[in-house]
C-alpha positions as CSV (number, residue, x, y, z in Angstrom):
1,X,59.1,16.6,107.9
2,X,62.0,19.3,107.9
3,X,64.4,16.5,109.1
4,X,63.5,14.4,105.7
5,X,63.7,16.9,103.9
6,X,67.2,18.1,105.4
7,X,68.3,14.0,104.5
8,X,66.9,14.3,101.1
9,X,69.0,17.7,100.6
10,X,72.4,15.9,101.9
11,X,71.7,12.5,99.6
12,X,71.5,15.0,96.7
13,X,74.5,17.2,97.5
14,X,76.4,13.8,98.4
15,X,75.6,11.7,95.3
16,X,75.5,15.2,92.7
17,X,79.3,15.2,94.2
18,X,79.7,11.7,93.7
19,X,78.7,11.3,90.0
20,X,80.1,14.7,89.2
21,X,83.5,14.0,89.8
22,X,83.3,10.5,88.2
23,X,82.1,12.2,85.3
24,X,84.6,14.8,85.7
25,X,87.8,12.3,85.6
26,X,85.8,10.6,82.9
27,X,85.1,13.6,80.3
28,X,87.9,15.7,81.3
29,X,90.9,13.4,82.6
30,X,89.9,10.7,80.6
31,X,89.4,8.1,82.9
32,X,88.5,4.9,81.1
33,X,85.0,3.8,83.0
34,X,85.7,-0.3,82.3
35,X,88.3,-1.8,83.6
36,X,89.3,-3.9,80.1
37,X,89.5,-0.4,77.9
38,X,92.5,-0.4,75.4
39,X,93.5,2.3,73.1
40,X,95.6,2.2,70.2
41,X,99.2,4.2,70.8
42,X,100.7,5.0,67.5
43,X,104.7,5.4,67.7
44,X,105.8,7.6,64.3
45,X,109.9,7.4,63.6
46,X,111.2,10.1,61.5
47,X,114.5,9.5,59.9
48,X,117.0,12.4,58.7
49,X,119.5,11.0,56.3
50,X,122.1,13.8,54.6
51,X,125.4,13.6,53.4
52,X,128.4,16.0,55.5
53,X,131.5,17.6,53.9
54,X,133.5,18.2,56.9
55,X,131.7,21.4,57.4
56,X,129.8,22.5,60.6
57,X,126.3,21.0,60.6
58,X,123.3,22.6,61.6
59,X,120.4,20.5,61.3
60,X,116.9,21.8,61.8
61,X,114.0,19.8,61.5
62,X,110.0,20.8,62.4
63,X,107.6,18.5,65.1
64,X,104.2,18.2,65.6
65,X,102.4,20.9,67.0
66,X,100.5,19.9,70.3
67,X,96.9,19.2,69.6
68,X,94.1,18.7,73.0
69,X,93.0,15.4,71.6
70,X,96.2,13.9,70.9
71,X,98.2,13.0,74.1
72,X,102.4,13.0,73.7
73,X,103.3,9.8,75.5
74,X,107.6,10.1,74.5
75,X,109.4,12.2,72.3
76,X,112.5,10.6,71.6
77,X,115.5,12.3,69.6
78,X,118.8,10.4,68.7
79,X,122.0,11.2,67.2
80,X,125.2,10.4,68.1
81,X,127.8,13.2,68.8
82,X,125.6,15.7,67.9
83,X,124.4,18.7,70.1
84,X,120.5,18.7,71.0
85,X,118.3,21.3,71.6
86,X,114.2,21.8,71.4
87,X,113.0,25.5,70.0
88,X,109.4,26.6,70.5
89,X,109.6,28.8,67.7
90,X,106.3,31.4,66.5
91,X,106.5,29.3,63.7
92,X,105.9,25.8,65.6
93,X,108.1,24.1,67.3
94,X,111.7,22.8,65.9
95,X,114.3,20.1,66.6
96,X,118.1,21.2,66.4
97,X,121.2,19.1,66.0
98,X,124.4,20.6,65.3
99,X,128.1,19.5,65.3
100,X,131.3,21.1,64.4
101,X,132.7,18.9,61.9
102,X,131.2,15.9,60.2
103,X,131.9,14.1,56.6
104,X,130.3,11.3,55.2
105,X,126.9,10.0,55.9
106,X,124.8,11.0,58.7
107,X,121.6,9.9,60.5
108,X,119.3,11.5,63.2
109,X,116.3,10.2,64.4
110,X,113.2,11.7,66.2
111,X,110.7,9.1,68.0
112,X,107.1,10.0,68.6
113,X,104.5,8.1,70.8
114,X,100.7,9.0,71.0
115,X,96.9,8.3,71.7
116,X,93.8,9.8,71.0
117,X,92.6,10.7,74.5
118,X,88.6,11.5,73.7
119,X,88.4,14.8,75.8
120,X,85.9,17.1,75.1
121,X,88.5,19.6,73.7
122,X,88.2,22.1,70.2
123,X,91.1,21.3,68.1
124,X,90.8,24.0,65.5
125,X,93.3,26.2,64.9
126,X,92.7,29.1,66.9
127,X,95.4,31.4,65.2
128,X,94.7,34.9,62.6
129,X,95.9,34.6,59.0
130,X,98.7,36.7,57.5
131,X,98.1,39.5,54.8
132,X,97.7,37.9,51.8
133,X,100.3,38.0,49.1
134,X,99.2,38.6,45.1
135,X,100.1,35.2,43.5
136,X,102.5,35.9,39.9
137,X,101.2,34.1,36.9
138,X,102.0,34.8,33.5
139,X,99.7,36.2,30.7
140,X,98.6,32.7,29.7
141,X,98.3,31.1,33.3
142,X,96.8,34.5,34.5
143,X,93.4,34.0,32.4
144,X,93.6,30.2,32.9
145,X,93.0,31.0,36.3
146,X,90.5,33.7,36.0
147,X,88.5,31.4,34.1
148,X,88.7,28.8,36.9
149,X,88.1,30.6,39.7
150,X,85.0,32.6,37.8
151,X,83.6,28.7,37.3
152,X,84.2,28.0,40.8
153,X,82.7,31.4,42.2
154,X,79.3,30.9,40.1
155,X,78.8,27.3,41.6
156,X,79.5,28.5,45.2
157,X,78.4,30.6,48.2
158,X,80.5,31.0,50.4
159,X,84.1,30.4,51.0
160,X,83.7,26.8,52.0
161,X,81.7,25.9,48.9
162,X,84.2,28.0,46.7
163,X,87.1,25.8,48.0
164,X,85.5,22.9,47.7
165,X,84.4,23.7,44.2
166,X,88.3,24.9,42.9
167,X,89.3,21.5,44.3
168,X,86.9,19.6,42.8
169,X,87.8,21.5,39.5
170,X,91.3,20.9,39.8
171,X,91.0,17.0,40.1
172,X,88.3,16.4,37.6
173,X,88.6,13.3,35.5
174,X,88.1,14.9,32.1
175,X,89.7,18.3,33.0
176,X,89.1,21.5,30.4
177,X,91.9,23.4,28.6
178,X,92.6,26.1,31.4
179,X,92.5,22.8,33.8
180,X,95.2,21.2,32.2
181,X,97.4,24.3,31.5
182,X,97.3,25.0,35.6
183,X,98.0,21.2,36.0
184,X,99.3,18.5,34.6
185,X,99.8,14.5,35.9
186,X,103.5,15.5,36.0
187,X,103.1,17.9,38.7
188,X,104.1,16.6,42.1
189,X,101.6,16.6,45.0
190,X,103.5,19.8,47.0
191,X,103.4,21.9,43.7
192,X,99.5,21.3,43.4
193,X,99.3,22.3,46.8
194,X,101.0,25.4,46.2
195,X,99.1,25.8,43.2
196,X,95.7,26.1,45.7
197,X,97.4,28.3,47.8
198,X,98.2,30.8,45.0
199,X,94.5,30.3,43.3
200,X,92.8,31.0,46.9
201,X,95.3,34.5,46.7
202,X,93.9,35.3,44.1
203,X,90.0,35.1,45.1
204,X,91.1,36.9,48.2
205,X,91.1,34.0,50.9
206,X,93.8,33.1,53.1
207,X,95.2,29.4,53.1
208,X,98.1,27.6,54.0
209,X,99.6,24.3,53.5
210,X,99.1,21.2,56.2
211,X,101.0,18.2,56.4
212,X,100.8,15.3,58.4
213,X,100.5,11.7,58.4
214,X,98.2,9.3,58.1
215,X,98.3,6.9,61.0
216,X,98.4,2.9,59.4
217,X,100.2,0.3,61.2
218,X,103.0,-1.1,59.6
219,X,104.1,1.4,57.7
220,X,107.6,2.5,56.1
221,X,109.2,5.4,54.1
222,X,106.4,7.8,54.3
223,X,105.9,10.7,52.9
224,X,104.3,14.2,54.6
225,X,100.4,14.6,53.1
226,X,99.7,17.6,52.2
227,X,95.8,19.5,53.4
228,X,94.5,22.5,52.3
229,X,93.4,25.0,55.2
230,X,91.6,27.6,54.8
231,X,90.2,30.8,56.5
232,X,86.7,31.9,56.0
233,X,87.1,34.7,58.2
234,X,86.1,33.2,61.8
235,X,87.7,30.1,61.8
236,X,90.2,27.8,59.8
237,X,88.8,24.9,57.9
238,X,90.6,21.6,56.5
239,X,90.4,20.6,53.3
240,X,91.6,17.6,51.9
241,X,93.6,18.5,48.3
242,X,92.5,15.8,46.6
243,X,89.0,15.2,47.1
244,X,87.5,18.1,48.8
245,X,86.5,16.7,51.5
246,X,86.5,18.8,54.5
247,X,87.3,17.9,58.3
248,X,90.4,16.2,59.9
249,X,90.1,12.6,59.4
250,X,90.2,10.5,62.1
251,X,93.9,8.7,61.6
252,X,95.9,12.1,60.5
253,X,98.3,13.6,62.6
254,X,98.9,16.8,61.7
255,X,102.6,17.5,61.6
256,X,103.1,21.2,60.6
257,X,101.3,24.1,59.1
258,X,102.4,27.1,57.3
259,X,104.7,27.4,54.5
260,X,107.7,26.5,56.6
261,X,110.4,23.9,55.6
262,X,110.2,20.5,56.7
263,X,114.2,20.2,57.0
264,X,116.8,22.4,56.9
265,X,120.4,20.9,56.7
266,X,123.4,23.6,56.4
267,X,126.5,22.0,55.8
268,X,125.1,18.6,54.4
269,X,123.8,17.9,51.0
270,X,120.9,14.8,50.0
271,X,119.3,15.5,52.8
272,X,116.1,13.7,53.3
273,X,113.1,12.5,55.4
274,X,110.9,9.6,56.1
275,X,108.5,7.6,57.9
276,X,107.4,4.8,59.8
277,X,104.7,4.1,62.0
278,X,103.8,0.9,64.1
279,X,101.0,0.2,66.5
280,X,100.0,-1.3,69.6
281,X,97.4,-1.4,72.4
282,X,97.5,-0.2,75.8
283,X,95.2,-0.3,78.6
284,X,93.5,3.2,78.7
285,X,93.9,3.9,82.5
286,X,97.5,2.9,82.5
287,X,98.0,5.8,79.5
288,X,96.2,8.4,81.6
289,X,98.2,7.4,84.8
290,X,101.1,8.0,83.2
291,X,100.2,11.2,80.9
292,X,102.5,13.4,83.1
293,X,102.1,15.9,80.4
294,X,99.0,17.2,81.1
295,X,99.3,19.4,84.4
296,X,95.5,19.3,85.3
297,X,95.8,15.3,85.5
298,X,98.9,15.3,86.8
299,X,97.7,17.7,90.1
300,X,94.3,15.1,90.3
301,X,96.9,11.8,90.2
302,X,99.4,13.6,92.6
303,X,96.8,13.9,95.8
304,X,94.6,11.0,95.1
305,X,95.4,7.6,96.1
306,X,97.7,6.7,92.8
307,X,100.9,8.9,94.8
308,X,100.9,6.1,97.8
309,X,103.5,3.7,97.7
310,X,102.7,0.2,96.0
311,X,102.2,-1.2,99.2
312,X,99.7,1.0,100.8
313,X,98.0,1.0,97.0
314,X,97.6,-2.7,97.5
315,X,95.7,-2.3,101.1
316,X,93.2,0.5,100.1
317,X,92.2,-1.7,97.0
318,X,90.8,-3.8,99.8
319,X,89.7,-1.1,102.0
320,X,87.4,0.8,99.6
321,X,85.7,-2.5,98.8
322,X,84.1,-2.3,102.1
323,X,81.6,0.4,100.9
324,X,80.3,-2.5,98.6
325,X,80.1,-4.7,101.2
326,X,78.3,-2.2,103.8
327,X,75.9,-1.6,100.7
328,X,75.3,-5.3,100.0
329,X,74.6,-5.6,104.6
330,X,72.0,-2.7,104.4
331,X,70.0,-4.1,101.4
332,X,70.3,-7.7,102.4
333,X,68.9,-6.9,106.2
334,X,66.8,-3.6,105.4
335,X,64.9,-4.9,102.1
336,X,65.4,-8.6,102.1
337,X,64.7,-9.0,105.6
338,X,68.1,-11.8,106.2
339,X,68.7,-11.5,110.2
340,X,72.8,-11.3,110.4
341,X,74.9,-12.2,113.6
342,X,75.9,-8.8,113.5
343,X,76.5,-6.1,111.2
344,X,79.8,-5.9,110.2
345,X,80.7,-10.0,110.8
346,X,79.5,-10.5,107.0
347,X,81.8,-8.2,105.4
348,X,84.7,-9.9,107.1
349,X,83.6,-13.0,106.3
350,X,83.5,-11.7,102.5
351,X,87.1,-10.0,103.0
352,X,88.6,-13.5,103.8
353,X,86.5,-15.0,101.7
354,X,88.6,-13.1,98.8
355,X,91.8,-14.4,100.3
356,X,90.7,-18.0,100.4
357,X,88.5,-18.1,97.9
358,X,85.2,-19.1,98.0
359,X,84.6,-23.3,98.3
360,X,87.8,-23.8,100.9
361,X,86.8,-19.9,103.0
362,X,83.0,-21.3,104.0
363,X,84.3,-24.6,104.4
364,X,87.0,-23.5,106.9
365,X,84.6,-21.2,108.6
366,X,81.9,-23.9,109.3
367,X,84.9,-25.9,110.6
368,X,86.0,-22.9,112.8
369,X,82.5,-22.0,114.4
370,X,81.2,-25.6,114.8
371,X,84.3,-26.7,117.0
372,X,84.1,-23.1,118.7
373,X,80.8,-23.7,119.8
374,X,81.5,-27.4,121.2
375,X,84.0,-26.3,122.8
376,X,82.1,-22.7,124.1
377,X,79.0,-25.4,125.5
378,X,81.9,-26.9,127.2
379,X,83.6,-23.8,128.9
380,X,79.6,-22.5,129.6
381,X,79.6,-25.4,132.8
382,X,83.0,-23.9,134.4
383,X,80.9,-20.5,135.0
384,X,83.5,-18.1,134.0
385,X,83.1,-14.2,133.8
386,X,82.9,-12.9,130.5
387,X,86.2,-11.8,130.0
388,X,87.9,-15.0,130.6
389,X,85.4,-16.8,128.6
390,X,86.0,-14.6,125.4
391,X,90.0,-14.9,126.1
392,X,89.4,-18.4,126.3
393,X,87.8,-18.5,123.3
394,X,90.2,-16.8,121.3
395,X,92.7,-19.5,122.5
396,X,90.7,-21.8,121.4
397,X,90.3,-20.1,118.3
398,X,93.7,-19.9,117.1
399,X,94.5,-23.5,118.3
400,X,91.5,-24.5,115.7
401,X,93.0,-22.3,113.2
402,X,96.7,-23.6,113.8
403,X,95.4,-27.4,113.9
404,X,93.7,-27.1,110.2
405,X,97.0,-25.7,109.0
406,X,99.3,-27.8,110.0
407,X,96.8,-30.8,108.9
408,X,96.2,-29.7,105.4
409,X,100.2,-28.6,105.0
410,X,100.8,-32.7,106.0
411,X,97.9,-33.0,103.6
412,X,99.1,-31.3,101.1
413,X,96.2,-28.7,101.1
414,X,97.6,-25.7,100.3
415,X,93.8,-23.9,100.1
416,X,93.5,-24.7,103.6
417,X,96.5,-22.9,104.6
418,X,94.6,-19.5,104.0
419,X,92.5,-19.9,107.4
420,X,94.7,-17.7,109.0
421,X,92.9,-14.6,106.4
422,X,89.7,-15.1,108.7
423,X,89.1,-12.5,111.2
424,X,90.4,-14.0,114.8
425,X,88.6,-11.5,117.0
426,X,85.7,-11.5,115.1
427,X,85.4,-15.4,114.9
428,X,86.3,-15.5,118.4
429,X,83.2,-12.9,119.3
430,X,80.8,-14.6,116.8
431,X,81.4,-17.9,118.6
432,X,80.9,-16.5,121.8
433,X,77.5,-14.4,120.7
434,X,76.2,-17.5,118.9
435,X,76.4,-19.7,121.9
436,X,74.6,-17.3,124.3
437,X,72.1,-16.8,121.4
438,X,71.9,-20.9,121.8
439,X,71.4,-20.8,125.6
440,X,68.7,-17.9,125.1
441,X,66.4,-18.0,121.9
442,X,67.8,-22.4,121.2
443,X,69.4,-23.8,118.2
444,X,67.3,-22.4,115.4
445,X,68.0,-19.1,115.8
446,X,71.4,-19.8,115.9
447,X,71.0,-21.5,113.0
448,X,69.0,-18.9,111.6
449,X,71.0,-16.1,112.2
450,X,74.5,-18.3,111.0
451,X,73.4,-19.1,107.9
452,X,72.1,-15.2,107.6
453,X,75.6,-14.2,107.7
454,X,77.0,-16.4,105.7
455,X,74.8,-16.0,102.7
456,X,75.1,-12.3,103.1
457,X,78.7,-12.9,102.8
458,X,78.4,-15.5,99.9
459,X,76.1,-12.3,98.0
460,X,78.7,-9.7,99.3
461,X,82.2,-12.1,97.8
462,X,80.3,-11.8,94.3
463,X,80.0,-8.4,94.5
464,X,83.5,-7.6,95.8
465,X,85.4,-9.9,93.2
466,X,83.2,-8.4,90.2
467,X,86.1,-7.3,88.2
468,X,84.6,-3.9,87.2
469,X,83.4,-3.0,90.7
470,X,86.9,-3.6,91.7
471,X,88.1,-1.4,88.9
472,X,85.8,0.9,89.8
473,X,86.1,1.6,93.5
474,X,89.8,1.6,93.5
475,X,89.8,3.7,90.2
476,X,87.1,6.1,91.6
477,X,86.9,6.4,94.8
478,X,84.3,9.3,94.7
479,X,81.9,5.7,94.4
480,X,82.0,5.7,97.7
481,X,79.9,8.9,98.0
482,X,77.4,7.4,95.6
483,X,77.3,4.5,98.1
484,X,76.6,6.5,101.5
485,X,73.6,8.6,99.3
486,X,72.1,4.8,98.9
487,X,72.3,3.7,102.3
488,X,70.9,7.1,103.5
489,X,68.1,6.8,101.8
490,X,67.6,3.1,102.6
491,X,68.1,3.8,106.3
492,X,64.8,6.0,106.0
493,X,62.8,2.4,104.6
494,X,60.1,0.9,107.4
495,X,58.2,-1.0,105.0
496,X,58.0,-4.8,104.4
497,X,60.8,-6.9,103.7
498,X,60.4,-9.5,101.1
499,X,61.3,-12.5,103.8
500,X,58.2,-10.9,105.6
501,X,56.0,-10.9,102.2
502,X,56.6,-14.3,101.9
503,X,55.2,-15.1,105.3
504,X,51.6,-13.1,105.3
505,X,51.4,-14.5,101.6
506,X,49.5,-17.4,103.1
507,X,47.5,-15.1,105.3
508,X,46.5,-13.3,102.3
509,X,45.4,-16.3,100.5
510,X,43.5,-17.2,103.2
511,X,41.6,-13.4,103.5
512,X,41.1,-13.7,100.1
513,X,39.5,-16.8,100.0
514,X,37.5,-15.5,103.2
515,X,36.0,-13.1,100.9
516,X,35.2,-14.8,98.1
């Protein structure tokens, strides 16, 4: 009893382990869990176009803030002759190019790749407002905007409802008198903005301006649009300007917040910014494998199988499909009952079988063991020790395995060439094992025992070429675990297999029919 329960205590602690570190490079690494899982990578170009005098240039120019659920893939910046450098400002963070002397038309562009990664991240704005600044209006604006914010206060509760309300007011369809003196449809979108700002001032609330992007394939010349965001005194909250609608959409990229400038050319004049965006798809695992960006993902990639060479890569994708294999043995001799000519003969068989593929692999093999054991009954009469026979047999073996090659290369077989993936030793031993099994318990159980293995085999191929098994196994290892928790708790099975329900299912009839 305490020994059970000591093997029920280490299944749990192995598959808890298992699971929880699939989960974990799931959730928090973002590990794609199929193998065919694409995302959609978004590559924004800004372009800076000014005009120079022949004056030093100093050109400033603000970048996205860092968000946890958008993933930096490249950040590109390009402009000829120019000097470079990256400031992480308290403001954000800034590109800066500068040269000594420039005239005529100048360009600069900044290149930005990303992908929402999906982890389990906040992504609200964790920073305190600044003291709020009295807004100046004239007489006539002043009581236009009393009026407005009175109407806005006595159809609200909180601050969320109020700021939702003053938007709402501000882009009515049929606005009132003190609507239309605040705004007008000449007033461009950043002096509405503005115009929030100053109206939430004045109700005592702290807001700022966001702009970003909305992310559409395909598109060119854009424009920064602008969000309202606003403190309620715990946390910020989003706002869009022109419907009220609160919450980060799903496609915008914020690009900055605050009041800060956009651009800043000094020695230039027209200068100006815009847009494009493209899009395109990527397999999900390849963008976390190469997220080098994120330093917890990056430690996880750097001691786990991904930092082997190509070559050694290629080999353990084979390697850890032998826990599937093992798994597929146990059930197929524990529960089904199949007898096996050996344990571990069917999950080689299944490993060449992936070389040589199915149809040609059990052909060969059948050709391989049936002239083995002709040729074993034959060495069985010279009455050799044990040794020599096996070493025989290998000869034998390989000659077999040479023979079909050359044959199907003269052939023009090329499927047939792929013997050599089979298992010499192994074949050798099975063909020795088989032909004493012959001698002791006859053909049948020979027979009995062949076929066994190979259908084991057959059921442990399908599993092992699944294609999201093998995505799986390479892609998380910790599967393994999972496996050995399985066959722990299937080595502690004594009941019936099925093979063995199937034979007492006539002796059941027949009690049955006894009793009746």
């Amino acid at each position: 009893m305490q020994a059970t329960f000591r093997l029920y205590a280490l299944v749990l602690l192995i598959m808890s382990a298992g699971i929880g570190l699939i989960l974990y490079k799931h959730l928090a690494l973002g590990f794609p869990l199929l193998p065919d899982e694409k995302k959609l990578v978004w590559i924004v170009e800004a372009k800076i176009d000014f005009i120079a005098h022949g004056d030093p240039i100093n050109v400033s120019f603000a970048l996205p803030p860092k968000n946890p659920d958008i993933t930096f893939l490249n950040e590109d910046f390009a402009s000829p002759d120019y000097g470079f450098s990256k400031l992480e400002l308290k403001e954000g963070r800034r590109a800066q190019w500068s040269k000594r002397i420039a005239d005529g038309p100048q360009t600069s562009f900044y290149r930005l790749s990303i992908y929402k990664n999906d982890r389990m991240a906040a992504i609200h704005a964790t920073d305190n407002p600044h003291e709020l600044v009295e807004p100046e209006f004239d007489e006539v604006l002043q009581t236009a905007a009393t009026a407005l914010l009175n109407q806005a206060r006595s159809k609200s509760a909180d601050t969320e409802t109020f700021t939702r309300e003053l938007i709402k007011s501000l882009n009515s369809e049929s606005p009132t008198q003190n609507q239309s003196l605040l705004i007008n449809n000449q007033s461009s979108a950043d002096e509405k903005t503005s115009l929030l700002v100053s109206l939430l001032a004045m109700e005592g609330i702290s807001a700022r301006i966001v702009s970003g992007l909305y992310l559409e394939g395909g598109r060119r010349r854009q424009s920064l649009a602008n969000f309202i965001e606003v403190h309620d005194g715990t946390q910020w909250l989003l706002f869009n300007q022109d419907t009220g609608n609160s919450g980060l959409p799903d496609n915008f990229l914020i690009w900055q917040r605050g009041g800060q400038s956009l651009l800043d050319v000094v020695g230039g004049t027209n200068s100006r910014v815009s847009f494009s965006i493209i899009e395109n798809v990527q397999s999900s695992r390849d963008l976390v494998l190469g997220d080098s960006q994120d330093e917890q993902a990056g430690g996880i990639i750097d001691f786990s199988i991904y930092s082997l060479p190509i070559e050694q890569q290629n080999a353990f994708k084979m390697i850890l499909l032998l826990p599937i294999g093992a798994l597929v043995v146990v059930i197929m001799r524990l529960l089904v009952g199949i007898r096996t000519s050996g344990t571990f003969m069917p999950i080689l068989i299944a490993l060449a079988l992936i070389e040589t593929t199915l149809v040609a692999g059990i052909i060969m093999f059948l050709i391989v063991v049936s002239a083995g054991l002709l040729i074993r009954s034959y060495l069985s009469y010279l009455n050799l020790l044990l040794v020599a026979r096996i070493s025989a047999v290998i000869i034998v073996v390989i000659t077999i395995m040479a023979s079909i090659s050359i044959i199907s290369h003269k052939l023009g077989l090329s499927q047939a060439l792929t013997v050599t993936f089979f298992p010499l030793i192994i074949l050798a031993w099975t063909i020795e094992r088989m032909s004493i099994l012959w001698e002791e318990d006859g053909p049948k159980e020979v027979f009995i025992q062949g076929a066994g293995s190979l259908i084991t085999a057959i059921v442990a191929y399908l599993f092992m070429t699944n294609h999201i098994i093998e995505y799986l196994s390479f892609n998380f290892p910790e599967l393994m675990l999972v496996n050995l928790a399985f066959i722990l708790i299937l080595g502690q099975y004594t009941g019936y297999r099925f093979t063995e329900l199937y034979r007492f299912k006539s002796l059941e009839q027949q009690n049955v029919s006894d009793k009746s």
